[in-house]
N, CA, C and O atoms as CSV, one atom per row, in Angstrom:
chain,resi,resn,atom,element,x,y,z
A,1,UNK,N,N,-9.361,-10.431,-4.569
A,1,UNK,CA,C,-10.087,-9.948,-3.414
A,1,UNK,C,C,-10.920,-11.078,-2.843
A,1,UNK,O,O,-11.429,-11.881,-3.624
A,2,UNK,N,N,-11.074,-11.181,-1.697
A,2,UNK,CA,C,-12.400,-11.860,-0.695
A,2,UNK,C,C,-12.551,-11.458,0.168
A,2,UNK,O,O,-11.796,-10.739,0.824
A,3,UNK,N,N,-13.545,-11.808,0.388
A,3,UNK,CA,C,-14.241,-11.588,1.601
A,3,UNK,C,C,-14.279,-11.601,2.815
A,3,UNK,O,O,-14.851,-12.653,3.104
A,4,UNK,N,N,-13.890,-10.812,4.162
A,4,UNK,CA,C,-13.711,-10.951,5.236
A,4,UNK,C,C,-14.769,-10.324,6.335
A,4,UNK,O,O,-15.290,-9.242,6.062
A,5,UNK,N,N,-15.119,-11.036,7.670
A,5,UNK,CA,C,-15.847,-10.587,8.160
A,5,UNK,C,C,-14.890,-9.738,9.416
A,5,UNK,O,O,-13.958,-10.215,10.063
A,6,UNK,N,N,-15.425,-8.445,9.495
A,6,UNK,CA,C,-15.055,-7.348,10.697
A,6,UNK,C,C,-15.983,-7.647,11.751
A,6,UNK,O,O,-17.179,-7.916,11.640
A,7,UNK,N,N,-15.340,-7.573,12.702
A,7,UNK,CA,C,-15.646,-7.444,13.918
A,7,UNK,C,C,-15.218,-5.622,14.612
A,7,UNK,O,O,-14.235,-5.197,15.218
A,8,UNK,N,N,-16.484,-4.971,14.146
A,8,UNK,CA,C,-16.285,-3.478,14.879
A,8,UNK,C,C,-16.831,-2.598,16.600
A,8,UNK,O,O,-17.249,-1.484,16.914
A,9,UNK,N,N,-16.578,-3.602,17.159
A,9,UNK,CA,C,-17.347,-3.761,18.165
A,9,UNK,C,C,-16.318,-3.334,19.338
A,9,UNK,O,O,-15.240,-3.917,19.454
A,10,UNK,N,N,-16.673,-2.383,20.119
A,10,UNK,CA,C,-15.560,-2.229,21.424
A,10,UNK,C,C,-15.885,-3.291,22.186
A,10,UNK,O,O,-15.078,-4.220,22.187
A,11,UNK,N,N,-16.498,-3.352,22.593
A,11,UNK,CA,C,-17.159,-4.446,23.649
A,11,UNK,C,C,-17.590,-3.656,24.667
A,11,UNK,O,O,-17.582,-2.450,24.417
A,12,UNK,N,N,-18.107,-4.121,26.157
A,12,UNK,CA,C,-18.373,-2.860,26.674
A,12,UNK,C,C,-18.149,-3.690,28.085
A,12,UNK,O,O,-18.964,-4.218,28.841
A,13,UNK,N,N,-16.632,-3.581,28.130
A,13,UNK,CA,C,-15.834,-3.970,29.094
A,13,UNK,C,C,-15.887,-3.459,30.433
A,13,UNK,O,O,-15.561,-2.317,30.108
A,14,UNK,N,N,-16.053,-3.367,31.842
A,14,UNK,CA,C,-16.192,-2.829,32.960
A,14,UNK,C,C,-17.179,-1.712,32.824
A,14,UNK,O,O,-18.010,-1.865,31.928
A,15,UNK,N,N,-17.236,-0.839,33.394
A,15,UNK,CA,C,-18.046,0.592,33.175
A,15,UNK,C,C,-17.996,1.265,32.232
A,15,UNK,O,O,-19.091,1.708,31.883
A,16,UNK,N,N,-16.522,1.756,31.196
A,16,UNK,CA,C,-15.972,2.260,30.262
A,16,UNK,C,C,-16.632,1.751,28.771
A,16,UNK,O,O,-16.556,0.624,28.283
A,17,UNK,N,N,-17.120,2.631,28.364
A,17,UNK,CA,C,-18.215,1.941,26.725
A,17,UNK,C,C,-16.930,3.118,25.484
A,17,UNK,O,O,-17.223,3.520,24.358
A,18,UNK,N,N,-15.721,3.343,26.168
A,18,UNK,CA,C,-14.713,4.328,25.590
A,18,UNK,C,C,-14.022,2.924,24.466
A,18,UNK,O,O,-13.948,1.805,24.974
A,19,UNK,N,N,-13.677,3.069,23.358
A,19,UNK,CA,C,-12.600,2.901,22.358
A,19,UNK,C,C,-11.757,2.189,22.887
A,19,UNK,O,O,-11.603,2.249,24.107
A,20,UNK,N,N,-11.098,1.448,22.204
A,20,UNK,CA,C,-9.725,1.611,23.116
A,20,UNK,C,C,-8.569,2.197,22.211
A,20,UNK,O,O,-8.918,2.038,21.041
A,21,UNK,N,N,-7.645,2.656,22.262
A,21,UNK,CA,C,-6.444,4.046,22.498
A,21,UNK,C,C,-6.087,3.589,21.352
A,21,UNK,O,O,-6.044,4.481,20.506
A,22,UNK,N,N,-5.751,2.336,20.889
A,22,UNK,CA,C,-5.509,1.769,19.095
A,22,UNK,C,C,-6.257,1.571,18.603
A,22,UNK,O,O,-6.769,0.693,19.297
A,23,UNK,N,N,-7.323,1.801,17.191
A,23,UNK,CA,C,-7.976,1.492,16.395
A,23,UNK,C,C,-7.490,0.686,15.596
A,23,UNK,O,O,-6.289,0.708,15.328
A,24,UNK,N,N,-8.437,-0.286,14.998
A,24,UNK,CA,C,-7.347,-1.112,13.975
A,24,UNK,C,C,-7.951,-0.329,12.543
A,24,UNK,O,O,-9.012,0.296,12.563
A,25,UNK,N,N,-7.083,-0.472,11.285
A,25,UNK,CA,C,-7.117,0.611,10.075
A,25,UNK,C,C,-8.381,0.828,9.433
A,25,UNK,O,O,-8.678,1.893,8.893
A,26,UNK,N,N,-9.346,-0.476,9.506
A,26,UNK,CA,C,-10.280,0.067,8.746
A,26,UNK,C,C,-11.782,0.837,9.319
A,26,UNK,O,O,-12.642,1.529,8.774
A,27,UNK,N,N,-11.560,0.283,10.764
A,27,UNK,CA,C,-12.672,0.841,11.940
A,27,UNK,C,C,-12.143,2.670,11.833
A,27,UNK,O,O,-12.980,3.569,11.752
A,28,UNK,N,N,-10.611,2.931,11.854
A,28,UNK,CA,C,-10.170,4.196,11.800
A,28,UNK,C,C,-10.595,4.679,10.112
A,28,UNK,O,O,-10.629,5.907,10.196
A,29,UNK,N,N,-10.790,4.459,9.256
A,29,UNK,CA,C,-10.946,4.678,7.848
A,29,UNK,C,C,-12.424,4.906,8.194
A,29,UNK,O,O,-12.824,6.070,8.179
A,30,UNK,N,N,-13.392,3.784,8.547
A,30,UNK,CA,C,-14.864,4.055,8.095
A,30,UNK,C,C,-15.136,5.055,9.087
A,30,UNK,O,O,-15.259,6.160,8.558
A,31,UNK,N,N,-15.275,5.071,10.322
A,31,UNK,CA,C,-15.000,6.191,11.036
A,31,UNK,C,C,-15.214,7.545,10.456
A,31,UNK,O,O,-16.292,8.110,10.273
A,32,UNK,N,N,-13.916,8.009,10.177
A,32,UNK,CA,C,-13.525,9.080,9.273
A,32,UNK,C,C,-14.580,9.799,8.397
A,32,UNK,O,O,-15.057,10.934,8.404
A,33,UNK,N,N,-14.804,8.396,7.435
A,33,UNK,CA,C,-15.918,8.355,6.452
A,33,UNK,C,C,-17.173,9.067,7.311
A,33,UNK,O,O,-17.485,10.230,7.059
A,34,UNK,N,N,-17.774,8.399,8.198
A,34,UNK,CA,C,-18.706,8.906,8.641
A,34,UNK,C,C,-18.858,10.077,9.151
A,34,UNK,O,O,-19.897,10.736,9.132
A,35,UNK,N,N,-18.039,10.317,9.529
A,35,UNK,CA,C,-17.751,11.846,10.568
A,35,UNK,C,C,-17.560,13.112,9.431
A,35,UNK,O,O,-17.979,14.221,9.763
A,36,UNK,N,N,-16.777,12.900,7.782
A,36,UNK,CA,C,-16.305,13.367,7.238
A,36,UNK,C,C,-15.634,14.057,7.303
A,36,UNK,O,O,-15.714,15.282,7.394
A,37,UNK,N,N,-14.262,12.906,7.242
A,37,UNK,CA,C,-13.025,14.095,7.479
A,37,UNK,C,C,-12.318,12.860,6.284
A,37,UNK,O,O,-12.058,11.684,6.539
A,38,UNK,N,N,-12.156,13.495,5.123
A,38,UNK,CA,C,-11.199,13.361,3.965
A,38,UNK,C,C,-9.733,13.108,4.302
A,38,UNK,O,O,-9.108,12.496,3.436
A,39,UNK,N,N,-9.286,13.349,5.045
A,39,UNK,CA,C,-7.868,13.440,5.341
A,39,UNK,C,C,-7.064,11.963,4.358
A,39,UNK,O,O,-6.354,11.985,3.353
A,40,UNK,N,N,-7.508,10.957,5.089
A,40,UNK,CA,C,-6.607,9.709,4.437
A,40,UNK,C,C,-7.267,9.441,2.876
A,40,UNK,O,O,-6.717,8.556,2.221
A,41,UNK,N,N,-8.219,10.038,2.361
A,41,UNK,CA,C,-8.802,9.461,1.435
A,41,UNK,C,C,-8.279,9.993,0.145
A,41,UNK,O,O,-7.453,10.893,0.303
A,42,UNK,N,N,-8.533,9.684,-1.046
A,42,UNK,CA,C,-7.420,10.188,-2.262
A,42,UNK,C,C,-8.241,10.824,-3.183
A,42,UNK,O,O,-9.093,10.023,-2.797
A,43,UNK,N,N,-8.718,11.368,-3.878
A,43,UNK,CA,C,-9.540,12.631,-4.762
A,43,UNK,C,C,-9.718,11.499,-5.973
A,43,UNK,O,O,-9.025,10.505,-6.193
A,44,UNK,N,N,-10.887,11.996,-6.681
A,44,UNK,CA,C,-11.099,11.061,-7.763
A,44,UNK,C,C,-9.604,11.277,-9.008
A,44,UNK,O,O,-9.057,10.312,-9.543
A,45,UNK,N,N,-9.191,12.756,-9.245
A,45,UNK,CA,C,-8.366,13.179,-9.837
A,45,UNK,C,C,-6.788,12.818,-9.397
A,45,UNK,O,O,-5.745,12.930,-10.042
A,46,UNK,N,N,-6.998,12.419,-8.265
A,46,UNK,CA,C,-5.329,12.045,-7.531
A,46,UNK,C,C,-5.150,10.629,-8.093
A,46,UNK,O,O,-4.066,10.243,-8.531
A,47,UNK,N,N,-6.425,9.752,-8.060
A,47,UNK,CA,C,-5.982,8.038,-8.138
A,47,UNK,C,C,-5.944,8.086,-9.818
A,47,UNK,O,O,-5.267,7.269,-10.442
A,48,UNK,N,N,-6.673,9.037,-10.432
A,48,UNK,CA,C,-6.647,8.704,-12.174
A,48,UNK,C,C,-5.053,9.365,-12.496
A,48,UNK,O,O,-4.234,8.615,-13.026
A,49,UNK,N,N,-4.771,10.384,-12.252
A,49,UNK,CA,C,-3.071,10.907,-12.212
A,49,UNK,C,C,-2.017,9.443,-11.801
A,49,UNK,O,O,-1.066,8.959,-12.415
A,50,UNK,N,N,-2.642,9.066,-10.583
A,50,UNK,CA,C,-1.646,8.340,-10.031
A,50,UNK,C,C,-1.381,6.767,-11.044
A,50,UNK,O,O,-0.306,6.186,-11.192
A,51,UNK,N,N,-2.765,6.364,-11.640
A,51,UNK,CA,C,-3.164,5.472,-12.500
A,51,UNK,C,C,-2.510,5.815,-14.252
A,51,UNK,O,O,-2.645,5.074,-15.226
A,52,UNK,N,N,-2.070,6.655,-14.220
A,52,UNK,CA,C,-1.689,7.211,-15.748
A,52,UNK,C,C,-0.015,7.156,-15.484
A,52,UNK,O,O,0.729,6.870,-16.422
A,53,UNK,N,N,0.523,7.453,-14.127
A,53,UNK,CA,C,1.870,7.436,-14.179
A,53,UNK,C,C,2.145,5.656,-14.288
A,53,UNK,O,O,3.194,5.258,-14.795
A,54,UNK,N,N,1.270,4.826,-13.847
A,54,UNK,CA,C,1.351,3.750,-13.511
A,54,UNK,C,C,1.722,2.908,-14.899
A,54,UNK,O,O,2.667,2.165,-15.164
A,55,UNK,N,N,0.426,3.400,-15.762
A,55,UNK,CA,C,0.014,2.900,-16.616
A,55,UNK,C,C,1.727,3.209,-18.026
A,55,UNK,O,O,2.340,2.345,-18.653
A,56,UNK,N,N,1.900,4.448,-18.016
A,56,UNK,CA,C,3.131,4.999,-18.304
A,56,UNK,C,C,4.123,3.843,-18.155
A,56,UNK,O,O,4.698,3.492,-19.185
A,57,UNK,N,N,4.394,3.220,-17.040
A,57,UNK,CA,C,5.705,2.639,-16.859
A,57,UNK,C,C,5.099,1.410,-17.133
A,57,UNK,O,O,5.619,0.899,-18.125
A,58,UNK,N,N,4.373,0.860,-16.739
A,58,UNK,CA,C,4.026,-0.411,-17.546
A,58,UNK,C,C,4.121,-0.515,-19.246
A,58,UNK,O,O,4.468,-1.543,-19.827
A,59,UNK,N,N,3.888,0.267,-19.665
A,59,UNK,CA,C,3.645,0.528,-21.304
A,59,UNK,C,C,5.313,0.599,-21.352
A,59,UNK,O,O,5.909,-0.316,-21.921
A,60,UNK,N,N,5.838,1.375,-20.926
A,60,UNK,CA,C,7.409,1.001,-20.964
A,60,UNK,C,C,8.589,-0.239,-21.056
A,60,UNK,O,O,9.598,-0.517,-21.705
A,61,UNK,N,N,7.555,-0.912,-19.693
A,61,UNK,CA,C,8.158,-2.221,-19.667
A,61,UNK,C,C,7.933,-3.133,-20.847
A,61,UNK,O,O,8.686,-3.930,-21.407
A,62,UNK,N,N,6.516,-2.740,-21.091
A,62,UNK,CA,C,6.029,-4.134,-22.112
A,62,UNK,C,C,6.739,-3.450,-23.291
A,62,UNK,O,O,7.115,-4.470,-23.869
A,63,UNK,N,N,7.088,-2.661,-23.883
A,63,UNK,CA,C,7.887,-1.835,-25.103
A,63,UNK,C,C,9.613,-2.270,-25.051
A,63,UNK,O,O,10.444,-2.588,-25.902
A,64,UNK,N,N,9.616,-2.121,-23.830
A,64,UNK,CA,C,11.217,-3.086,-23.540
A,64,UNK,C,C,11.037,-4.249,-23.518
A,64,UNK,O,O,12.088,-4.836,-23.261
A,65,UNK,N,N,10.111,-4.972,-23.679
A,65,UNK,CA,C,9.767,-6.616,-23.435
A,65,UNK,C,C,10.756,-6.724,-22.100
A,65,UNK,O,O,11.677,-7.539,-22.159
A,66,UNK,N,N,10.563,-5.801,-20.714
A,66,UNK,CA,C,10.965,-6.148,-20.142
A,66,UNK,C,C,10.007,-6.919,-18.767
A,66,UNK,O,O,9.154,-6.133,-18.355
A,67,UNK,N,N,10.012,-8.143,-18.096
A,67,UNK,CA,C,9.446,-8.778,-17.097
A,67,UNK,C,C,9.468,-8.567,-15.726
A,67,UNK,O,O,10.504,-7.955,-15.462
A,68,UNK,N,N,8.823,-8.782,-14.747
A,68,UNK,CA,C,9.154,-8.596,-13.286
A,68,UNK,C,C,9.747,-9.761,-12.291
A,68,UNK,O,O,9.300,-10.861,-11.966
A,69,UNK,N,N,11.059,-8.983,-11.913
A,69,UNK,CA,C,11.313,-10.555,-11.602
A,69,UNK,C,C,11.044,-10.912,-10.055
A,69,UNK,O,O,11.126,-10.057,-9.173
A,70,UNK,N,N,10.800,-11.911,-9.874
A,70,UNK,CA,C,9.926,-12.714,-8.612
A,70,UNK,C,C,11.142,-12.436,-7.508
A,70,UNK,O,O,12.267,-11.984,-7.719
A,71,UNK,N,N,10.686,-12.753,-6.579
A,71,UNK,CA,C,11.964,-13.009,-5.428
A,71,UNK,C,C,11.294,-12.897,-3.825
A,71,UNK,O,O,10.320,-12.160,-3.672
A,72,UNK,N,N,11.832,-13.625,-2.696
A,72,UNK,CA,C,11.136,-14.286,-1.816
A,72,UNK,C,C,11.301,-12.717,-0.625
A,72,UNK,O,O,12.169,-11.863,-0.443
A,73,UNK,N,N,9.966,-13.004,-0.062
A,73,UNK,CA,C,10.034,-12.027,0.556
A,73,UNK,C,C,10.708,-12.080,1.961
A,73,UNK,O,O,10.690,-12.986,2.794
A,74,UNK,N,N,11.431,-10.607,1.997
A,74,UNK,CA,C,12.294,-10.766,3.239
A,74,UNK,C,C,13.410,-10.639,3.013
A,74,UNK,O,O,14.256,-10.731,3.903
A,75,UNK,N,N,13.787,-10.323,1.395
A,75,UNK,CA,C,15.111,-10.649,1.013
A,75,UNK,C,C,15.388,-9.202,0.775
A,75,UNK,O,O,14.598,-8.408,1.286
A,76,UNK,N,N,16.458,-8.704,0.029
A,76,UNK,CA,C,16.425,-7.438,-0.613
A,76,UNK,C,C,16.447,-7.257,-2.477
A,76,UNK,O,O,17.211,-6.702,-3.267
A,77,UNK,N,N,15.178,-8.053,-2.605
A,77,UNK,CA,C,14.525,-7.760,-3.836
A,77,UNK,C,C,15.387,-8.489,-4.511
A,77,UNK,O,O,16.329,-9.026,-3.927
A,78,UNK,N,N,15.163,-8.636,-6.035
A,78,UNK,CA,C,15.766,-9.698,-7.413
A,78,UNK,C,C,16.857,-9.559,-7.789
A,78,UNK,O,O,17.048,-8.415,-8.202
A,79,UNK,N,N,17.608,-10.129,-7.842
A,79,UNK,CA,C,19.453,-10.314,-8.271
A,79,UNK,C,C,19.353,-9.181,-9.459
A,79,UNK,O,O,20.468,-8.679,-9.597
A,80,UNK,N,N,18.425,-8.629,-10.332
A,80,UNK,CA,C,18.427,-8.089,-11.491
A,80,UNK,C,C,18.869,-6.483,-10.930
A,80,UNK,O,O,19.623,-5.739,-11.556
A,81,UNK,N,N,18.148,-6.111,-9.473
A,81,UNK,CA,C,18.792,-4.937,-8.923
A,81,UNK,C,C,19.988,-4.648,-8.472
A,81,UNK,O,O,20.494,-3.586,-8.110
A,82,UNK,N,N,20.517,-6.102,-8.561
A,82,UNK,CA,C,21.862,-5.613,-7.798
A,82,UNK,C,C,22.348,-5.516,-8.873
A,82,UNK,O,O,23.269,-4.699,-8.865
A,83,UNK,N,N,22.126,-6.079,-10.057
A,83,UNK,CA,C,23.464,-6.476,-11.112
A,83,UNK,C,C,22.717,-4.940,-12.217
A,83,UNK,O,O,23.162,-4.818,-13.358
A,84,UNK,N,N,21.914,-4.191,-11.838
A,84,UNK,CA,C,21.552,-2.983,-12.353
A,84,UNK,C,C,22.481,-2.282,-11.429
A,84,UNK,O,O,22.951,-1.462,-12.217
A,85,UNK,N,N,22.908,-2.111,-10.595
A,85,UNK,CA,C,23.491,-1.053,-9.825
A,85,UNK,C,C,25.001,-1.382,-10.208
A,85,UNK,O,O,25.756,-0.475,-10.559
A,86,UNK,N,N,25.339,-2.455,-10.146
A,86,UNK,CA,C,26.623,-3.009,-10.865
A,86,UNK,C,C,26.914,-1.748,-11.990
A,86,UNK,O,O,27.437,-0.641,-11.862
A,87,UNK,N,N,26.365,-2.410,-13.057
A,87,UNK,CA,C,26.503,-1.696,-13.957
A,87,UNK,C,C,26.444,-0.419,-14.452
A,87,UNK,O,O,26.844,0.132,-15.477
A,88,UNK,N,N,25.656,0.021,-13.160
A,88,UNK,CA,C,25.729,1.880,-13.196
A,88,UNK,C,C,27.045,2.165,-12.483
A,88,UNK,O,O,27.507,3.291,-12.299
A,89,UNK,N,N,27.524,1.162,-12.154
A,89,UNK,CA,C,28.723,1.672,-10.809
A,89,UNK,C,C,28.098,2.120,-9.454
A,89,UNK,O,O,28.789,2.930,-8.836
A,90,UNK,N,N,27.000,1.772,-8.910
A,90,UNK,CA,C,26.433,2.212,-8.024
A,90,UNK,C,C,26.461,0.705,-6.972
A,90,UNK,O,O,26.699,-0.465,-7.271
A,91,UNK,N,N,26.136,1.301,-5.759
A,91,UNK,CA,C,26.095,0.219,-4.951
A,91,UNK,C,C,24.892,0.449,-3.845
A,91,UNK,O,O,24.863,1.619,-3.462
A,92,UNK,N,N,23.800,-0.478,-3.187
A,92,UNK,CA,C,23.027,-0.021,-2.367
A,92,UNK,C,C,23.368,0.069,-1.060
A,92,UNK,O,O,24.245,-0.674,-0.620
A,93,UNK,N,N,22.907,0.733,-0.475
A,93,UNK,CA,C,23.542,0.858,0.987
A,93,UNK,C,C,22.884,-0.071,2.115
A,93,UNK,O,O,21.716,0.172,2.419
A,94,UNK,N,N,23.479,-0.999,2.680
A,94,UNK,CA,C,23.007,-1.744,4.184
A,94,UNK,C,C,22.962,-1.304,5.369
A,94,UNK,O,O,22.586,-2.035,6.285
């Protein structure tokens, strides 16, 4: 993580002191926050669930001594998926 500075400011362009029609994500997030409306936000009980399934498959991998393999972005993910679908007889679709 670091540190970035926001700029949350409409400006107050011609007569109009209105928004403009796109928010960018986190002016729309704190927003929210303030007004209180929960909608995008995740329950303390949703992220610890979601953190236990996580935690689950990691404990898996490291039990398979299995690794993650790297690969450049833009591509369609690590040669290890294709040659997994190989071997199921499966093929991905383009």
């Amino acid at each position: 993580l670091q540190p970035i500075r926001m700029s949350l400011s409409w400006g107050m362009e011609g007569k109009s002191a209105r928004p403009p029609r796109r928010r960018i994500a986190y002016e729309r997030l704190l927003l929210d926050a303030l007004n209180g409306d929960s909608t995008l936000f995740v329950r303390r009980d949703e992220a610890e669930k979601a953190w236990e399934w996580v935690d689950g498959v990691s404990a898996a991998w490291r039990a398979a001594e299995m690794k993650p393999e790297p690969y450049e972005a833009g591509t369609w993910g690590p040669s290890g998926a294709f040659d997994l679908m190989i071997r199921n007889g499966r093929a991905w679709n383009e």
